[in-house]
Backbone as JSON, one array per atom type, in Angstrom:
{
  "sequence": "XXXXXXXXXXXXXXXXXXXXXXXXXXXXXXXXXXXXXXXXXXXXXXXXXXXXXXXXXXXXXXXXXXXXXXXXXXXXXXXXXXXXXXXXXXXXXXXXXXXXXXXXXXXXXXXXXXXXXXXXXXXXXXXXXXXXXXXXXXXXXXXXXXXXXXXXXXXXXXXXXXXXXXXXXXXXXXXXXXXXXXXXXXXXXXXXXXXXXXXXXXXXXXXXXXXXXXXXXXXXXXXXXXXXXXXXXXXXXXXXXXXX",
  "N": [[-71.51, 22.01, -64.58], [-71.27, 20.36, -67.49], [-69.26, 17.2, -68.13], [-66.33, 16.99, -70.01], [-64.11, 15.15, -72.56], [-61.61, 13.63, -73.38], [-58.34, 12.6, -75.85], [-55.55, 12.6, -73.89], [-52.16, 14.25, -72.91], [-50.08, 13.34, -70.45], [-48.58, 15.57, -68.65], [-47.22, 16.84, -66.46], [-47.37, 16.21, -62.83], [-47.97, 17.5, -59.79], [-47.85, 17.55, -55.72], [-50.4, 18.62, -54.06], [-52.13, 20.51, -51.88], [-53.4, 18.53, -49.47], [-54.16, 15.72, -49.78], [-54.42, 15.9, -52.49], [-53.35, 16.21, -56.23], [-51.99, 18.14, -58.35], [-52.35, 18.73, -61.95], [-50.77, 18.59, -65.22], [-52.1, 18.26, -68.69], [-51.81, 17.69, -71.58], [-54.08, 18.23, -73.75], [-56.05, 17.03, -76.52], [-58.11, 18.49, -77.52], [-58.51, 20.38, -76.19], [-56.23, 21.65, -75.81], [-53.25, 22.69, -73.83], [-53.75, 21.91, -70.42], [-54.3, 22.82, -67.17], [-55.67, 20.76, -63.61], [-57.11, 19.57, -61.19], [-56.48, 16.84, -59.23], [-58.39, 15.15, -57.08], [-57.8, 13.97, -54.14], [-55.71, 12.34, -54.87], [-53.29, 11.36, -54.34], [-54.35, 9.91, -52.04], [-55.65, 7.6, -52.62], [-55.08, 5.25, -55.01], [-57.28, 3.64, -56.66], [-58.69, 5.4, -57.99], [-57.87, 7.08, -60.17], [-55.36, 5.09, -60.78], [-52.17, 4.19, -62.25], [-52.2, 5.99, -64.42], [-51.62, 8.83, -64.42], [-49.03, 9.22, -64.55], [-46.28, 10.81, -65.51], [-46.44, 11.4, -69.07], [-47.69, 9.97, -69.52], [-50.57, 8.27, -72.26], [-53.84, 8.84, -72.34], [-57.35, 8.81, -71.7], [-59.35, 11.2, -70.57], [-61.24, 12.57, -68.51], [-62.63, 15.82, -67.29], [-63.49, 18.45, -66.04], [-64.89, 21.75, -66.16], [-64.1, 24.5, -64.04], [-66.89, 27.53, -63.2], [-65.43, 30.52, -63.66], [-62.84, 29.72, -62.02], [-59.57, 28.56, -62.69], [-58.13, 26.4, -62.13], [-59.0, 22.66, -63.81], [-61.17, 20.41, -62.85], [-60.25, 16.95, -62.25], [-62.35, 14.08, -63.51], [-62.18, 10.93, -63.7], [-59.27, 9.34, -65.56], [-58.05, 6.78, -68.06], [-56.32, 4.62, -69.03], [-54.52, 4.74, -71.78], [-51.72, 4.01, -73.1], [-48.4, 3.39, -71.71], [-45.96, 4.83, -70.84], [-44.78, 3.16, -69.15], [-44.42, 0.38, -69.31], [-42.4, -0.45, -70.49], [-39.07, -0.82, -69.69], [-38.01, 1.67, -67.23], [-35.06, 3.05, -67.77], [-32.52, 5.62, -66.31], [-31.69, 6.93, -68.86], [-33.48, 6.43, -70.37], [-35.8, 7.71, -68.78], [-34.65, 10.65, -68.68], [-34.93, 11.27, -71.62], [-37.8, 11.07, -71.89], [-38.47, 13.09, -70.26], [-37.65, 15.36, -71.23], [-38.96, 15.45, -73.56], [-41.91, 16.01, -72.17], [-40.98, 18.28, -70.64], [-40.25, 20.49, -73.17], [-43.24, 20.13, -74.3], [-44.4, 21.12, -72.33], [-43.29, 23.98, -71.7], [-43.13, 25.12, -74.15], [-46.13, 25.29, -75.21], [-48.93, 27.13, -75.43], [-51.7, 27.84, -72.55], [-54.33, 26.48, -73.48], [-55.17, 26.11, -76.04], [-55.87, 24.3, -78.22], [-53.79, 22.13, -80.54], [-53.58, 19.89, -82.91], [-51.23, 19.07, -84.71], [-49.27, 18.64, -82.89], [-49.96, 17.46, -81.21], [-50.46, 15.19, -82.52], [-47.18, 14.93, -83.59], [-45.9, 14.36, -81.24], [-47.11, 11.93, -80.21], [-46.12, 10.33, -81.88], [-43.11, 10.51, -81.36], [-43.63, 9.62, -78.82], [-43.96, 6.69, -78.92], [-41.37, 5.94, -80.7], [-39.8, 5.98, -78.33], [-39.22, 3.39, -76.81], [-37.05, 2.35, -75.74], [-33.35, 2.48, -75.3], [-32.47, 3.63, -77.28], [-32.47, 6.35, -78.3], [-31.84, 8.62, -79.73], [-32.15, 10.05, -82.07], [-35.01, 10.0, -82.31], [-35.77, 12.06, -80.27], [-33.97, 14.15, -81.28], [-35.59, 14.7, -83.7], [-38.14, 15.74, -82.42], [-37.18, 17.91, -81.18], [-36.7, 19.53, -83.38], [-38.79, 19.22, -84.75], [-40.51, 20.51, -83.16], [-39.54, 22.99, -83.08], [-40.64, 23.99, -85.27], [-43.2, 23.7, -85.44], [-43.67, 25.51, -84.02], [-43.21, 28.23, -84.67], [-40.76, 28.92, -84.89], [-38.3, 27.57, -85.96], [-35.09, 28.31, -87.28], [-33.79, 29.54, -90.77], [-32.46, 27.29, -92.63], [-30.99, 26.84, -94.47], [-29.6, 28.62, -95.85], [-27.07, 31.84, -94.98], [-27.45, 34.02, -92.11], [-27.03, 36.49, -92.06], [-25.93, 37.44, -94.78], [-27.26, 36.05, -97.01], [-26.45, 34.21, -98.14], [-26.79, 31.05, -100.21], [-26.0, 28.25, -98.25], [-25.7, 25.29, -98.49], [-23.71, 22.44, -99.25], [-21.55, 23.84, -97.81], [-19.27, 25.26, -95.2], [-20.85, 25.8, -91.94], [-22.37, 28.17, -89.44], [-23.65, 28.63, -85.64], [-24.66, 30.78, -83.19], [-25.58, 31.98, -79.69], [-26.6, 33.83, -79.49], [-27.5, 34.99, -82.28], [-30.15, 34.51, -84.74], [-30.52, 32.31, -86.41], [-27.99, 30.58, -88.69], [-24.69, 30.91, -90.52], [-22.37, 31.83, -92.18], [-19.09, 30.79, -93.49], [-17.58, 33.6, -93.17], [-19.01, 35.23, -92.28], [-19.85, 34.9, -89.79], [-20.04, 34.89, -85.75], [-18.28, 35.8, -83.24], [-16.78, 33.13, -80.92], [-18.51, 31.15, -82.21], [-20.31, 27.94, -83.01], [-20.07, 25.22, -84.81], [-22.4, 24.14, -87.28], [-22.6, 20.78, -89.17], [-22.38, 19.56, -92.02], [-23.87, 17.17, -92.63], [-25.03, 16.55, -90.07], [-27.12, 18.93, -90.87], [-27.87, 17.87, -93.33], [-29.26, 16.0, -92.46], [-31.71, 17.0, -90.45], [-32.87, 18.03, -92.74], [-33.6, 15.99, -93.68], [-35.62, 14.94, -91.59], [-37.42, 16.73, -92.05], [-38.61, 16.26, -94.42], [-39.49, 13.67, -94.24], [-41.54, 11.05, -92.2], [-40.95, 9.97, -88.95], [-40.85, 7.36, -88.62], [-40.01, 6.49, -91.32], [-37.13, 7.75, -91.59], [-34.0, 7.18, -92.61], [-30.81, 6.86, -91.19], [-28.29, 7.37, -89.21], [-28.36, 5.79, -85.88], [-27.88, 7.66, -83.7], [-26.14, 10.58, -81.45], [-26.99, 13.67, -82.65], [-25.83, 16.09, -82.01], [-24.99, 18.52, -82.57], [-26.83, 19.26, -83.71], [-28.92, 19.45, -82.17], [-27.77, 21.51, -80.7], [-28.3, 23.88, -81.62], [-30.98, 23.63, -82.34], [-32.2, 23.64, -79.51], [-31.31, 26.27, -78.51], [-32.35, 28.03, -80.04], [-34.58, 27.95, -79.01], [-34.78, 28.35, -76.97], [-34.14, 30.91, -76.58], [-36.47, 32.14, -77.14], [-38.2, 31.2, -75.48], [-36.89, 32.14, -73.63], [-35.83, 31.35, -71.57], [-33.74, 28.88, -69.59], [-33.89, 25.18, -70.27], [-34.27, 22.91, -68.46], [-33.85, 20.04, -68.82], [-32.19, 19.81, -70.94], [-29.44, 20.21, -69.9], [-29.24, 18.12, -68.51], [-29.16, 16.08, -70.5], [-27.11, 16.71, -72.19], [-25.19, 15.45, -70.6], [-25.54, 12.86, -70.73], [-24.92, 12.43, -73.25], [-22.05, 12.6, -72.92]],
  "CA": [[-71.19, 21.98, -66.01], [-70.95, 19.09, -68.29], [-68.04, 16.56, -68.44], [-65.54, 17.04, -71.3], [-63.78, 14.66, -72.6], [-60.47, 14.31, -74.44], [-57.56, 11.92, -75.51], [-54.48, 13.75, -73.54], [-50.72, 13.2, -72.51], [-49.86, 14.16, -68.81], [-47.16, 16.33, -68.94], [-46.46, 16.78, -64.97], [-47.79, 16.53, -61.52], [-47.39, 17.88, -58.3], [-48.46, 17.47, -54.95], [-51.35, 19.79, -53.86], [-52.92, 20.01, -50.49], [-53.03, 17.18, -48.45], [-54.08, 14.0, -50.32], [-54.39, 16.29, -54.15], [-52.37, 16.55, -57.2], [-52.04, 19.08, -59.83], [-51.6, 17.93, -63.02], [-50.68, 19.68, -66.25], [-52.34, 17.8, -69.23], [-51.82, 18.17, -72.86], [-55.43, 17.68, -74.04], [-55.9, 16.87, -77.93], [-59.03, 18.92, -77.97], [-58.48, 21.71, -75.65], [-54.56, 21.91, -75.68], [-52.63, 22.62, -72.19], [-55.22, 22.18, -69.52], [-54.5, 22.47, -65.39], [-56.42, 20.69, -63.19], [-56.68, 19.47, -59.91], [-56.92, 15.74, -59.2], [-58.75, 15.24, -55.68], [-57.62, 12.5, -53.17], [-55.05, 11.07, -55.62], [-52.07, 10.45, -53.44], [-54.29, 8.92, -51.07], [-56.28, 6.24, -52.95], [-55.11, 4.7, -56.43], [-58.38, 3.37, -57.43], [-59.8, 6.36, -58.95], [-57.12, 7.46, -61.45], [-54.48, 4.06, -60.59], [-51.2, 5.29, -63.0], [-52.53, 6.91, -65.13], [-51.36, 10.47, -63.69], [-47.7, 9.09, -64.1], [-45.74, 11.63, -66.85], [-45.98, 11.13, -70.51], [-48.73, 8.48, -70.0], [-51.02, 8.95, -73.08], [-55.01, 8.61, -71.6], [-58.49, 9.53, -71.84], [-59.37, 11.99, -69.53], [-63.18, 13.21, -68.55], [-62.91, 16.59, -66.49], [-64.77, 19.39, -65.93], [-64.2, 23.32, -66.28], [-65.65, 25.37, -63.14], [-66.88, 29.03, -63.71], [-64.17, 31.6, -62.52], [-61.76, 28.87, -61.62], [-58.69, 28.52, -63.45], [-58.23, 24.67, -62.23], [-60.3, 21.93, -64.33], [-61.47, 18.79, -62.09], [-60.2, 16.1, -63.03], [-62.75, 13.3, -62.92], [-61.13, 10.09, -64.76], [-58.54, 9.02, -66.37], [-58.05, 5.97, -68.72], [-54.84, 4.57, -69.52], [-54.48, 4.24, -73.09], [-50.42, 3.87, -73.52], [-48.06, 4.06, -70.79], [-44.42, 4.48, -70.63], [-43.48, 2.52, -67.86], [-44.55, -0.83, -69.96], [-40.86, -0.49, -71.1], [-38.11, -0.81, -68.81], [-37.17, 3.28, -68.05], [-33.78, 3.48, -67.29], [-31.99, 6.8, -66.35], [-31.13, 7.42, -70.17], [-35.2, 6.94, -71.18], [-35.99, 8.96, -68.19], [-34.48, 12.1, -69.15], [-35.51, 11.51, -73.09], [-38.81, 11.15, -71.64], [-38.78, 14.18, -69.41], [-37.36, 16.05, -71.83], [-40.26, 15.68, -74.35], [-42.86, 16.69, -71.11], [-40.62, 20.16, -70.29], [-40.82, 21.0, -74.69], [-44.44, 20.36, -74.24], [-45.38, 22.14, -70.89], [-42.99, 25.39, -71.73], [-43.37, 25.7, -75.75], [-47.54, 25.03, -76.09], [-49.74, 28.1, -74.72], [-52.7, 26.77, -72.13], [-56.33, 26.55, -73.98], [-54.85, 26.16, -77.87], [-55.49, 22.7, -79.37], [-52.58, 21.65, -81.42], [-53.4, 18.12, -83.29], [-50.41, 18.7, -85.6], [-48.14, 18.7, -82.08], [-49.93, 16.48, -80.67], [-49.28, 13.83, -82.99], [-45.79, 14.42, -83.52], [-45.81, 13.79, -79.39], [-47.22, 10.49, -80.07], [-45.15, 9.85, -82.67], [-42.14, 10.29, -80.5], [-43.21, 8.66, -77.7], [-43.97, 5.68, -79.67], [-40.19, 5.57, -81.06], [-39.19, 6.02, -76.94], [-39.27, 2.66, -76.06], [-35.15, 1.75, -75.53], [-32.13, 3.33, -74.92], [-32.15, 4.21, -78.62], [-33.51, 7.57, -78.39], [-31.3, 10.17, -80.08], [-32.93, 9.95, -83.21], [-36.28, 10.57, -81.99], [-35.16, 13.32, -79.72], [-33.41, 15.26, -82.49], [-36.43, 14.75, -84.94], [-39.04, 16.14, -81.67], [-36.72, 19.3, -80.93], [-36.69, 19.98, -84.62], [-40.94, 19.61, -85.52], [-41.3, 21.58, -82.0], [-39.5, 24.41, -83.37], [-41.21, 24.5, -86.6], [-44.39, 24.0, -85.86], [-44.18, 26.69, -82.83], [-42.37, 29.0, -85.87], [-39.1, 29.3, -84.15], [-37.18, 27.31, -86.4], [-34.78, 29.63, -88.37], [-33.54, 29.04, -91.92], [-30.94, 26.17, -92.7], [-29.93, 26.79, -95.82], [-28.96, 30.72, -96.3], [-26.6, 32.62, -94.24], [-28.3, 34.67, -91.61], [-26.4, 37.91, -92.76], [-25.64, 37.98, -96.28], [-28.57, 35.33, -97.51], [-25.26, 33.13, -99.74], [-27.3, 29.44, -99.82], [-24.8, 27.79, -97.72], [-25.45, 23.54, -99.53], [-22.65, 21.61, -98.44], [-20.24, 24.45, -97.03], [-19.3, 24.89, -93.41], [-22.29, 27.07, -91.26], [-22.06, 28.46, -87.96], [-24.42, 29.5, -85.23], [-24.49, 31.71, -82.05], [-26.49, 31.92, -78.99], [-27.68, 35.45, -80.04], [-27.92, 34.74, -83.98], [-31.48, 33.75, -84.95], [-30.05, 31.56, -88.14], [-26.83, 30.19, -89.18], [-23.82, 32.27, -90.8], [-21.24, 31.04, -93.37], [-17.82, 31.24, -92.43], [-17.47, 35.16, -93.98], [-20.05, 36.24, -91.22], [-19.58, 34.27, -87.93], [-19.45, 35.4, -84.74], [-16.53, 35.09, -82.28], [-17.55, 31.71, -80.17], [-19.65, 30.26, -82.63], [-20.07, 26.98, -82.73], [-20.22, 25.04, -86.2], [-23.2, 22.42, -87.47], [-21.85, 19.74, -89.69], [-22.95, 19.75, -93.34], [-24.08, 15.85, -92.56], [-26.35, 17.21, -89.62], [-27.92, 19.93, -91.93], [-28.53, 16.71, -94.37], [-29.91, 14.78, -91.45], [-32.53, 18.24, -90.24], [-33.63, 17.95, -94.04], [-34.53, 14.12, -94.23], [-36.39, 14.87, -90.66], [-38.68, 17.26, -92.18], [-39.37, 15.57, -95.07], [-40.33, 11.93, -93.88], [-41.87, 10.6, -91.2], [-39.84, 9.19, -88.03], [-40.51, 6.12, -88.77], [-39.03, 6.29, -92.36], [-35.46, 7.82, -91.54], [-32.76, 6.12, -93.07], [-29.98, 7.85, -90.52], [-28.05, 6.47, -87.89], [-28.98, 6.16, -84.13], [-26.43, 8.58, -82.99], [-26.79, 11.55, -81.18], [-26.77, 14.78, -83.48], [-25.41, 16.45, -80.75], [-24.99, 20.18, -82.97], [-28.16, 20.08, -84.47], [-29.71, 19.85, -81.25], [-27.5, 22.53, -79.61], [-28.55, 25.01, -82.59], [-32.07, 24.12, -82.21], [-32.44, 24.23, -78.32], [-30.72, 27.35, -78.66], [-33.31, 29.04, -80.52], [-36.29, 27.83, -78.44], [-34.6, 28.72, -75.61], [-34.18, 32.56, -77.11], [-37.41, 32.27, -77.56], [-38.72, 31.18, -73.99], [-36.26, 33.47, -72.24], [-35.26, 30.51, -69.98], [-32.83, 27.55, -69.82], [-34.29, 24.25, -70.16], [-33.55, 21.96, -67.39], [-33.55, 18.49, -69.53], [-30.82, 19.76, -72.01], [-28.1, 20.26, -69.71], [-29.1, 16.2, -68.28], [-29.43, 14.94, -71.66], [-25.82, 16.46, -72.39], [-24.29, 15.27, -69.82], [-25.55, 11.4, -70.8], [-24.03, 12.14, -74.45], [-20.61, 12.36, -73.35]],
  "C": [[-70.94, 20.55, -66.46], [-69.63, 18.32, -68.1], [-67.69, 16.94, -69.77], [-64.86, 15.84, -70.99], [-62.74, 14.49, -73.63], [-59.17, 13.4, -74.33], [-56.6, 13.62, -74.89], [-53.17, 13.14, -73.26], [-50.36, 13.89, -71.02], [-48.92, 14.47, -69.03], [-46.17, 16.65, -67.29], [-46.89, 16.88, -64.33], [-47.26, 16.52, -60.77], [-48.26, 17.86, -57.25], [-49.4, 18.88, -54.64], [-52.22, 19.29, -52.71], [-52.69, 18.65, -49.85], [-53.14, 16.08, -49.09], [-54.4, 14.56, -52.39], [-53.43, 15.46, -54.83], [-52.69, 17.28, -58.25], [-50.98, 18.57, -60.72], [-52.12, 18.9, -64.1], [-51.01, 18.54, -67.5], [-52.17, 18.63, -70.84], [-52.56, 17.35, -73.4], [-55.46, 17.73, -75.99], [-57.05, 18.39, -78.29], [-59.23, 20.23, -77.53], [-57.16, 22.4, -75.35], [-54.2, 21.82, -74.38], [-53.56, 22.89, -71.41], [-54.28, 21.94, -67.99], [-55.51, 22.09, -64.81], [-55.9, 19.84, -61.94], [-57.63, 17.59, -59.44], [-57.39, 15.17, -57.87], [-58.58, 13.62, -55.4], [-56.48, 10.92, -54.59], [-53.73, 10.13, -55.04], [-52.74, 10.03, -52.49], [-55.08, 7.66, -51.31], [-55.85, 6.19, -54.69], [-56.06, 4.31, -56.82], [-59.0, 4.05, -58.08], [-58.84, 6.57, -59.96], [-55.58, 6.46, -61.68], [-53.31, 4.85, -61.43], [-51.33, 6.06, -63.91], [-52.15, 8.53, -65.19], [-49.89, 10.74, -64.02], [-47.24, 10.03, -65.54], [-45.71, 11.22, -67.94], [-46.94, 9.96, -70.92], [-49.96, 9.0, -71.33], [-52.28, 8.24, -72.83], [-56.38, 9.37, -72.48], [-58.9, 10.18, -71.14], [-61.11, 12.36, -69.5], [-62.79, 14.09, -67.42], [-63.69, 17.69, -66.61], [-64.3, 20.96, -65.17], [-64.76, 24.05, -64.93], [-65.74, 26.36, -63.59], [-65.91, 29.28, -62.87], [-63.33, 30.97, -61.69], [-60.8, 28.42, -62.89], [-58.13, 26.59, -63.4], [-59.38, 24.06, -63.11], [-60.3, 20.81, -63.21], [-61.24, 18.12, -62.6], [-61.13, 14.77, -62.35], [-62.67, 11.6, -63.17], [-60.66, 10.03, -65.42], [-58.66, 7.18, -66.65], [-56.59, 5.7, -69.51], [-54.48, 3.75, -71.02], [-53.18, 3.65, -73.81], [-49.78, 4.2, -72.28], [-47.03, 3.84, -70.91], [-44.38, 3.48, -69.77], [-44.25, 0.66, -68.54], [-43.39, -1.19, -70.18], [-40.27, -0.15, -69.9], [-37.61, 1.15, -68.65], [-35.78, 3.3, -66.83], [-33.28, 4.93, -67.09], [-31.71, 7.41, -67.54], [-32.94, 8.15, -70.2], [-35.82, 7.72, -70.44], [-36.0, 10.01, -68.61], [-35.18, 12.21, -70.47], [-37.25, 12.35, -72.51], [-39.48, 12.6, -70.66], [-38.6, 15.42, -70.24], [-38.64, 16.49, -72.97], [-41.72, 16.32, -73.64], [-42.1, 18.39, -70.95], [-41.02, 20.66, -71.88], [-42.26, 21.03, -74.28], [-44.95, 21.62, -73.97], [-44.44, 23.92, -71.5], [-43.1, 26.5, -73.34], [-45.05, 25.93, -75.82], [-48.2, 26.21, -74.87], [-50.92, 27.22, -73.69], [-53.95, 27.2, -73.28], [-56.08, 26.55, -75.24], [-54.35, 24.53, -78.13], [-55.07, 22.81, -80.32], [-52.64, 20.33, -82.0], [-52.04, 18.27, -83.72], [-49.29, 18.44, -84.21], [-48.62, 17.25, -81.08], [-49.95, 14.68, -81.03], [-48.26, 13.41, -83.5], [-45.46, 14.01, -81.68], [-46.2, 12.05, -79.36], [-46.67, 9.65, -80.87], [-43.99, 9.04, -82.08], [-42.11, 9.51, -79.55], [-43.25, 6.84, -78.04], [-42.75, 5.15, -79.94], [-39.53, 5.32, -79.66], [-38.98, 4.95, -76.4], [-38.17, 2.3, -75.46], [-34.96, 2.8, -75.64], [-32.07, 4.07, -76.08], [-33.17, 5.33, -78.96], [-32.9, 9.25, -79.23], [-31.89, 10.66, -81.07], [-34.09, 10.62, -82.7], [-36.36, 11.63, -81.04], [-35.18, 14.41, -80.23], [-34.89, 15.77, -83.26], [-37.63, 15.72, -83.72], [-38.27, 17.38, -81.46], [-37.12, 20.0, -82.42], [-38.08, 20.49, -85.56], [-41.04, 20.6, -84.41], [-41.17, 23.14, -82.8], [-39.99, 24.46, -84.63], [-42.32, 24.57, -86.68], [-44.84, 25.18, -84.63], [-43.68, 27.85, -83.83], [-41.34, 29.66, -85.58], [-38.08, 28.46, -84.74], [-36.2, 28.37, -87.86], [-34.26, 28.81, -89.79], [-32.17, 28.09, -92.22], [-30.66, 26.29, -93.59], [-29.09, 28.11, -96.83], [-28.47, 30.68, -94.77], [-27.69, 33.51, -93.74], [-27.6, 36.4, -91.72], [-26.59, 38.6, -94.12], [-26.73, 36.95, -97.14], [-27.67, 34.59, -98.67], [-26.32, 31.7, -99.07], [-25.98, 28.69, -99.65], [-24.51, 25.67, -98.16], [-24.5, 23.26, -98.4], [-21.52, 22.35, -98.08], [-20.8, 24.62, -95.85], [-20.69, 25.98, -93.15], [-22.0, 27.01, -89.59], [-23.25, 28.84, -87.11], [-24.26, 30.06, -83.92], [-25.37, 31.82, -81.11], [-27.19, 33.11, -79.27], [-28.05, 35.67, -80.92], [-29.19, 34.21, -84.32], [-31.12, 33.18, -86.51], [-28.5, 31.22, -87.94], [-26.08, 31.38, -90.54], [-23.6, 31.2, -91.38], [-19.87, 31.56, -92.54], [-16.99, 32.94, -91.87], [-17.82, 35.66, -92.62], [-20.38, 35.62, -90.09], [-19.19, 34.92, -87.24], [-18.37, 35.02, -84.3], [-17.73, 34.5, -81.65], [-18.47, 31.24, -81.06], [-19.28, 29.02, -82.75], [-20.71, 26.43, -84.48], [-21.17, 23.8, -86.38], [-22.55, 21.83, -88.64], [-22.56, 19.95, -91.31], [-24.18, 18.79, -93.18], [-25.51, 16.54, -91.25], [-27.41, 18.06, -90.06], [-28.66, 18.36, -92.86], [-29.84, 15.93, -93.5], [-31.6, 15.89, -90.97], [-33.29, 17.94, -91.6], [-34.48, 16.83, -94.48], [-35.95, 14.34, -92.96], [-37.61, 15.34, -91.32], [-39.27, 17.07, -93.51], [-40.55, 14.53, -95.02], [-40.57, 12.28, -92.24], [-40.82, 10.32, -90.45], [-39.63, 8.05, -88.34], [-39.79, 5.63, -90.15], [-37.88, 6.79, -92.54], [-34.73, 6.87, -91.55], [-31.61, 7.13, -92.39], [-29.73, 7.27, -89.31], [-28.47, 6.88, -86.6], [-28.11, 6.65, -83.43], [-26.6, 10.04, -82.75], [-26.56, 13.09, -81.94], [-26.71, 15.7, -82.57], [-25.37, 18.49, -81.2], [-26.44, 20.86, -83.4], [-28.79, 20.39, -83.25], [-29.79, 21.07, -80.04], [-27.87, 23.58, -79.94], [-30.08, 24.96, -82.07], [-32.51, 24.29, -80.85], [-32.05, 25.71, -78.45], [-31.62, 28.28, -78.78], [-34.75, 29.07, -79.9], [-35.68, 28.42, -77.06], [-34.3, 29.85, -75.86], [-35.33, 32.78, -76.83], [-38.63, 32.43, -75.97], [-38.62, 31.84, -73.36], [-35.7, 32.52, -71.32], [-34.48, 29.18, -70.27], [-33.57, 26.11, -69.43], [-33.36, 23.46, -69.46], [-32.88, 20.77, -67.85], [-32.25, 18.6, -70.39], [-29.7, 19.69, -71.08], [-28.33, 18.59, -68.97], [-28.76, 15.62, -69.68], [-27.56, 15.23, -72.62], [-24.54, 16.07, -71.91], [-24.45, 13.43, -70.39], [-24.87, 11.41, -72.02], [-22.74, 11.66, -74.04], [-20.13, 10.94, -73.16]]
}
């Protein structure tokens, strides 16, 4: 069969067989693709870093019949994280944006609109100064996968909640007012609600909003993707442990 070809972002590899690697690609043109990269841990010259997580490439592989792997037969390294210093902070950011990927995007469904808020983000990733662009990538994930719930009505009684308090719950799909909160809920800030609203207006790069970690909005909206998955994302409980 023909070569395809396709910008993509590597989302994660793993060792496979003896000198392999399987690698999970998020292809612009064909969405989440597996494939199987032959003899990569034992010679760098054919695909050099390119393979490394979150790198953003050109890829040329090739589908077999009645095989669920694609071949991968080059890569091209078009952007690569590790140009920038990655410290243990940009690590996790950075890992964190690969697990959203790999567990929110179906395989074989090209997504441009996701895949250039992904390059958006990784673009803003370069430093420590990542909360911002974090927040704003949890927040497009769940909206453009249609798992973000409504921010500005109570999820009970439908009162438009503006600048009063709001609550939400790990089992609540929406935010409450104070009337109709669960026991244990946990409360988002008016100022975070403000901050959620500028996100999905503007661009990343035009937020006027400080570089500080919105630590509720992000627990509301993991929350709901992780309802949604069925499973606990690994990166959130790292990435709350570097807040404190």
């Amino acid at each position: 069969m023909p070569l395809k070809e396709s910008e993509a972002i590597v989302l994660r590899t793993y060792p496979f067989r003896e000198s392999d690697l399987l690698v999970t690609l998020f292809t612009r043109t064909e969405g989440k693709v597996r494939g199987v990269a032959r003899a990569a841990k034992k010679s760098r010259r054919r695909f050099g870093g390119a393979l490394e997580p979150l790198t953003y490439i050109k890829v040329a592989f090739e589908d077999r019949e009645r095989q669920e792997l694609a071949r991968l037969d080059s890569c091209e390294v078009l952007e690569s994280p590790l140009t920038t210093e990655v410290t243990y902070p940009r690590a996790v950011a950075l890992g964190h944006v690969a697990e959203l990927l790999d567990e929110l995007l179906p395989d074989r469904e090209a997504n441009d609109a996701v895949f250039r808020l992904a390059l958006s983000v990784l673009a803003q990733l370069r430093g420590n100064e990542f909360w911002l662009p974090i927040a704003y990538f949890e927040l497009w994930m769940a909206r453009l996968m249609g798992y973000l719930p409504e921010l500005s009505e109570c999820l009970a009684c439908g009162r438009t909640l503006n600048g009063s308090r709001a609550y939400f719950h790990a089992l609540a799909d929406g935010l409450m007012c104070p009337e109709h909160k669960r026991l244990a809920s946990s409360e988002i800030s008016a100022e975070s609600r403000n901050v959620a609203a500028q996100m999905l207006r503007l661009p990343l790069s035009q937020l006027q909003v400080p570089q500080k970690p919105v630590s509720d909005l992000s627990k509301f909206v993991l929350q709901s993707l992780e309802r949604h998955i069925e499973k606990k994302l690994v990166t959130r409980t790292m990435l709350e442990r570097i807040r404190r």
